[in-house]
DSSP file (Angstrom, degrees, kcal/mol; ACC not computed):
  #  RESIDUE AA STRUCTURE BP1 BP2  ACC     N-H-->O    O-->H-N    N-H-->O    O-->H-N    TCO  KAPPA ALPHA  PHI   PSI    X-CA   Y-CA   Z-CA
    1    1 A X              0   0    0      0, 0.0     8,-2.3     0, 0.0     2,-0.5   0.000 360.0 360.0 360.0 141.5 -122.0  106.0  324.8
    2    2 A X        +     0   0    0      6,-0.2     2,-0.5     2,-0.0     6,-0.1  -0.760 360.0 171.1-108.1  81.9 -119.5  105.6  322.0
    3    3 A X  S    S-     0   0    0     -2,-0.5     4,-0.1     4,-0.2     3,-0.1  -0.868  72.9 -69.7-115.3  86.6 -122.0  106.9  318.8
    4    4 A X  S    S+     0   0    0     -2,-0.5     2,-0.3     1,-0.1    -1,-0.1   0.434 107.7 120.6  45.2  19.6 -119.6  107.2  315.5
    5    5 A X  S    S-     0   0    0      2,-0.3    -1,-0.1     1,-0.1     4,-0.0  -0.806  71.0-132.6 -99.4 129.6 -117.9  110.5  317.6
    6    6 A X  S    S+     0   0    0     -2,-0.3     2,-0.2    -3,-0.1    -1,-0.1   0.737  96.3  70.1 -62.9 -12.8 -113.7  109.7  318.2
    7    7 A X  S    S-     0   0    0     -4,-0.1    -2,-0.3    -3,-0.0     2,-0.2  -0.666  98.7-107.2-111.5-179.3 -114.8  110.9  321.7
    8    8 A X        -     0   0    0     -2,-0.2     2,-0.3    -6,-0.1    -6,-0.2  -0.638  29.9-141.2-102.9 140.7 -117.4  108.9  324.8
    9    9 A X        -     0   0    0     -8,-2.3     2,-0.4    -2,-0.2    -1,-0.0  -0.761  23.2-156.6 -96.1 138.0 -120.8  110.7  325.0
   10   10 A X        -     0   0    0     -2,-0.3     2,-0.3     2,-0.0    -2,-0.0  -0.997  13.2-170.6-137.7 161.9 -121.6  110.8  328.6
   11   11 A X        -     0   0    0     -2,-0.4     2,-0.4     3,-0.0    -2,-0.0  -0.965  22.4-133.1-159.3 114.4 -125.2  111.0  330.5
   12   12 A X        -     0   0    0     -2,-0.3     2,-0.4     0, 0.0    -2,-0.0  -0.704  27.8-140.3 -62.2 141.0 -126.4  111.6  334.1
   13   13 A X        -     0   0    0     -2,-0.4     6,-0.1     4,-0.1     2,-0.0  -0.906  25.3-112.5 -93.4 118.4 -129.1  109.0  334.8
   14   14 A X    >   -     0   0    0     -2,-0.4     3,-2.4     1,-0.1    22,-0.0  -0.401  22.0-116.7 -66.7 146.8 -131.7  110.6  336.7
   15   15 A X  T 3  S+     0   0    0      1,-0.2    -1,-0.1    -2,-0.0    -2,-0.0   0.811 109.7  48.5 -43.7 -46.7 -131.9  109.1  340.3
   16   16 A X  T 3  S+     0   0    0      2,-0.0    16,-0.7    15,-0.0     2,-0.4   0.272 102.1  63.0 -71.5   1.2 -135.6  107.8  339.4
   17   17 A X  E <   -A   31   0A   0     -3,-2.4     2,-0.3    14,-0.1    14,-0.2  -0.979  69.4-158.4-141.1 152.1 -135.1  106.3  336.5
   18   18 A X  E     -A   30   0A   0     12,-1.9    12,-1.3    -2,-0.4     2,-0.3  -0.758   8.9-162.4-120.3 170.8 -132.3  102.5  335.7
   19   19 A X  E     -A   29   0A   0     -2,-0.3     2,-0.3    10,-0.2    10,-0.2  -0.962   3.9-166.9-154.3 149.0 -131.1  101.9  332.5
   20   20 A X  E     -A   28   0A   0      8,-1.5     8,-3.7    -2,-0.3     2,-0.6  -0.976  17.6-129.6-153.6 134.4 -129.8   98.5  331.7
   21   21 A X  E     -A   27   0A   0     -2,-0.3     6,-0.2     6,-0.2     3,-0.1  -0.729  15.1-168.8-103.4 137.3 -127.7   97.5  328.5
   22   22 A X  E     -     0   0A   0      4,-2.0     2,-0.2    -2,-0.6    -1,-0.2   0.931  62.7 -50.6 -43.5 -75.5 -129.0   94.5  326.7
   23   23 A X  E >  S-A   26   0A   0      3,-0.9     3,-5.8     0, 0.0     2,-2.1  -0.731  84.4 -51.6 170.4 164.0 -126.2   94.0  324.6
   24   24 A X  T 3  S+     0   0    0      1,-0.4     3,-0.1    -2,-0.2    -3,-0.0   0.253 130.3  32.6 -41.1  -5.8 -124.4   96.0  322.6
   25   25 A X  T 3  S+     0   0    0     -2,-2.1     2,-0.4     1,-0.1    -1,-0.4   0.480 107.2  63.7-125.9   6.7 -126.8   97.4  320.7
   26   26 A X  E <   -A   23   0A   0     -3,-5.8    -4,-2.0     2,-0.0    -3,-0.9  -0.882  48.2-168.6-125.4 141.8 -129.7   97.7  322.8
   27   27 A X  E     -A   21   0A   0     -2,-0.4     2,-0.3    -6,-0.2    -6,-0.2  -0.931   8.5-159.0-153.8 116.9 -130.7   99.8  326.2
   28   28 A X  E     -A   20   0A   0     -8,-3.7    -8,-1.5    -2,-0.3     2,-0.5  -0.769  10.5-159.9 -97.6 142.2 -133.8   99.1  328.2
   29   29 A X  E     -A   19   0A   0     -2,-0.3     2,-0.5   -10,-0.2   -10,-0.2  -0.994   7.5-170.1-134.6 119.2 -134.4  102.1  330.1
   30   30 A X  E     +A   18   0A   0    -12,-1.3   -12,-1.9    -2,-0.5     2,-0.4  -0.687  17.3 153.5-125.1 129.6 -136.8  101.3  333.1
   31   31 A X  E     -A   17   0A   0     -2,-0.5   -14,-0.1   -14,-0.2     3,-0.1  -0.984  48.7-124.8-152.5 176.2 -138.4  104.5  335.4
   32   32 A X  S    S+     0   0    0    -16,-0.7     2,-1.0    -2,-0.4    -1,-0.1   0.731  99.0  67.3-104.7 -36.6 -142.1  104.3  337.7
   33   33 A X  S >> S-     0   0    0    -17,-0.3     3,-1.8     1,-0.2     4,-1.6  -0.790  74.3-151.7 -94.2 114.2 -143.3  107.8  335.5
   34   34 A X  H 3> S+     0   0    0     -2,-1.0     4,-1.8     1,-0.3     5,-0.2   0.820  94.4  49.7 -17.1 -61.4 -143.9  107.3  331.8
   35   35 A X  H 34 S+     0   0    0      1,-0.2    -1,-0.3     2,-0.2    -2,-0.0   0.170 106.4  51.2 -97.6  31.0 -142.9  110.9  331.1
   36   36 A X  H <> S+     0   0    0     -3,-1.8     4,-1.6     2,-0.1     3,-0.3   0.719 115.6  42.8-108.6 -63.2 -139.7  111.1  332.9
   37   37 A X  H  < S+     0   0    0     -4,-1.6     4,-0.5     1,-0.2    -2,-0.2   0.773 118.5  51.3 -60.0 -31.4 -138.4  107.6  331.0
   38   38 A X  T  X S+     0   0    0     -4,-1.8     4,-1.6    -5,-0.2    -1,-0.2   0.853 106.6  50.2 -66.6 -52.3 -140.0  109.4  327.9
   39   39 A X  T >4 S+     0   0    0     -3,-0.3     3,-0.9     1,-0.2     4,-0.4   0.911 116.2  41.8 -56.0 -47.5 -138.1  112.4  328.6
   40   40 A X  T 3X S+     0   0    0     -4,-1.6     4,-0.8     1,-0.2    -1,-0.2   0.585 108.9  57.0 -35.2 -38.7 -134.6  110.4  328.9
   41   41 A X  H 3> S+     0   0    0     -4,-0.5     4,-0.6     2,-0.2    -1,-0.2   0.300 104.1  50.9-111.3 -10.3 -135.2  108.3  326.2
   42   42 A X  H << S+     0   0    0     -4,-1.6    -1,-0.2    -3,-0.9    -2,-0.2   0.842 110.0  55.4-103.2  -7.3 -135.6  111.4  324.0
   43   43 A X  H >> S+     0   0    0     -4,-0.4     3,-1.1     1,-0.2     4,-1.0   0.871 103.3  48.9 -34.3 -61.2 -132.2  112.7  325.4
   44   44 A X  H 3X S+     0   0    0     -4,-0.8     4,-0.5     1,-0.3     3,-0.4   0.865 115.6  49.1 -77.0 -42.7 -130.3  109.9  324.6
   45   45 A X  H 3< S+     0   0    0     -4,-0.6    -1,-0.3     1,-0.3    13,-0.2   0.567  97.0  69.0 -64.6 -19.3 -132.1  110.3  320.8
   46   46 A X  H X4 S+     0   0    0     -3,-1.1     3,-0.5    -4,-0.2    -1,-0.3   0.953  86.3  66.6 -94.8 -66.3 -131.3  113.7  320.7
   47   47 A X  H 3< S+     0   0    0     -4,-1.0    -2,-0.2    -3,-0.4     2,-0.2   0.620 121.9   3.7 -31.3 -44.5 -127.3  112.9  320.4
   48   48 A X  T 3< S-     0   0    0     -4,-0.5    10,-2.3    10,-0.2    -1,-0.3  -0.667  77.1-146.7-158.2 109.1 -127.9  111.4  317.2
   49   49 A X    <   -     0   0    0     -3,-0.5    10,-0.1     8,-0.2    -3,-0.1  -0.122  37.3 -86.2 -70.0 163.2 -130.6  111.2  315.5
   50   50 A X        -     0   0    0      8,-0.3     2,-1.0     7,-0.2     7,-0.2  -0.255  42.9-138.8 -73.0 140.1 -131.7  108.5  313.1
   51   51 A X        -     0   0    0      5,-2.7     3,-0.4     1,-0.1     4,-0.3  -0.892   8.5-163.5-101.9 113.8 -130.1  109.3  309.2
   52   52 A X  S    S+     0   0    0     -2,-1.0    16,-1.3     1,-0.2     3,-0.2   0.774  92.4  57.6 -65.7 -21.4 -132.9  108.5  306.6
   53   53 A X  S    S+     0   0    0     14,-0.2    -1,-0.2     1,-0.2    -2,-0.0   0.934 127.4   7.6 -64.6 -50.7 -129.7  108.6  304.2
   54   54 A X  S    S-     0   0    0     -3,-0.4    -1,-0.2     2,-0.1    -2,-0.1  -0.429  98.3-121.6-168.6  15.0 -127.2  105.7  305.9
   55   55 A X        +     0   0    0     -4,-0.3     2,-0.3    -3,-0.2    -3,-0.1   0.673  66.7 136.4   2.5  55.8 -129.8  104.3  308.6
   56   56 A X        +     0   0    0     -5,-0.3    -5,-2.7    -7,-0.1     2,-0.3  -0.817  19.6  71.3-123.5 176.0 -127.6  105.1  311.3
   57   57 A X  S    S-     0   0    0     -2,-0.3     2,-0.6    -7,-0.2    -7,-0.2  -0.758  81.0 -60.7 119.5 164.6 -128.4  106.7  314.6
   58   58 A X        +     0   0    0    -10,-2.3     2,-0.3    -2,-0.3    -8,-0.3  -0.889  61.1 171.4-124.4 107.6 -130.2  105.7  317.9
   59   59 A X        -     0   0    0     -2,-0.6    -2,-0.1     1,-0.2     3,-0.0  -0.786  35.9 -84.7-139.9-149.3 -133.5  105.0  317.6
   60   60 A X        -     0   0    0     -2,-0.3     3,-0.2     2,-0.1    -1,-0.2   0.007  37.4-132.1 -46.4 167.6 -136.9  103.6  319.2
   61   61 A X  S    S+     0   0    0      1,-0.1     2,-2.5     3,-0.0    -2,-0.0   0.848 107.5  41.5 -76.1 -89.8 -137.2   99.9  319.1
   62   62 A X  S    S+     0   0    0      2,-0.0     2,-0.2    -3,-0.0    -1,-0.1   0.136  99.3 102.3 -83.9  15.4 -140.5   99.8  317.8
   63   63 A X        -     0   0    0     -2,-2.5     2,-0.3    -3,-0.2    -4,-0.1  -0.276  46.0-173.9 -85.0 169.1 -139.8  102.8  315.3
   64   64 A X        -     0   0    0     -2,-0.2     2,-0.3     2,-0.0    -2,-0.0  -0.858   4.9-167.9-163.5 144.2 -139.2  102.3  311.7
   65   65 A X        -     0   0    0     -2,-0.3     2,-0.8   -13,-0.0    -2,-0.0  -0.908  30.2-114.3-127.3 156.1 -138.1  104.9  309.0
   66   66 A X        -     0   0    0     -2,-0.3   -11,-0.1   -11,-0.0    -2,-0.0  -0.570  36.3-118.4 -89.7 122.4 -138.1  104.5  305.2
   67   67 A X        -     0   0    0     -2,-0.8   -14,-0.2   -13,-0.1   -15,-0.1  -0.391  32.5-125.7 -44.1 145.5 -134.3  104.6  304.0
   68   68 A X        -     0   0    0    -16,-1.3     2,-0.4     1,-0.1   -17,-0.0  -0.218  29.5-106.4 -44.0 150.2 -134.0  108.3  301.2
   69   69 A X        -     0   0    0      1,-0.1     2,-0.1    -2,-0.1    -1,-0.1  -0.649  33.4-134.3 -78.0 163.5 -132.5  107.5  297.5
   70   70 A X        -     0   0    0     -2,-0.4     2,-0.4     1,-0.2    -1,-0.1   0.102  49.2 -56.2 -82.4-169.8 -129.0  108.9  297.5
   71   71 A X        -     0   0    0     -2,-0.1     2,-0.3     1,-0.0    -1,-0.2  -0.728  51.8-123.1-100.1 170.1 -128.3  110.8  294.3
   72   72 A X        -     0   0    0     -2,-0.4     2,-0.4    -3,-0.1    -1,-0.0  -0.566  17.8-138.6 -73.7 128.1 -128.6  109.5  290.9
   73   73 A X              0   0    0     -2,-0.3    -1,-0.1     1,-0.1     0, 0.0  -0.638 360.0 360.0-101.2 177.6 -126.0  109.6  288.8
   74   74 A X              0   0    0     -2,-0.4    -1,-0.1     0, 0.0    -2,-0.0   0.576 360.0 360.0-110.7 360.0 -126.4  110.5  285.3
């Protein structure tokens, strides 16, 4: 994974579990236990977390977060 870092994140894929890229922004991640794909999927979240600031970051599909104000100026 290339996630705003100058360097490549890289990840073992557990033997149990496939991961398939979409497209370029998207990664389906496919496993036979729930909490093993769960477990992966919070790895891979874990790298970079969503910014309520800048709404950047890897997250869930089906998440949504409310963007922060920035500061005010005066």
């Amino acid at each position: 994974l290339k996630i705003n870092y100058s360097h490549f994140v890289e990840i073992q894929v557990p033997s149990d579990i496939k991961v398939k890229l979409e497209n370029d922004q998207s990664i389906l991640i496919f496993g036979l236990y729930e909490d093993r794909v769960m477990q992966f999927a919070s790895q891979i979240r874990n790298i970079q977390k969503p910014d309520p600031y800048h709404a950047k970051g890897i997250q869930y599909s089906k998440e949504k977060f409310k963007l922060k104000p920035g500061k005010k100026k005066k």
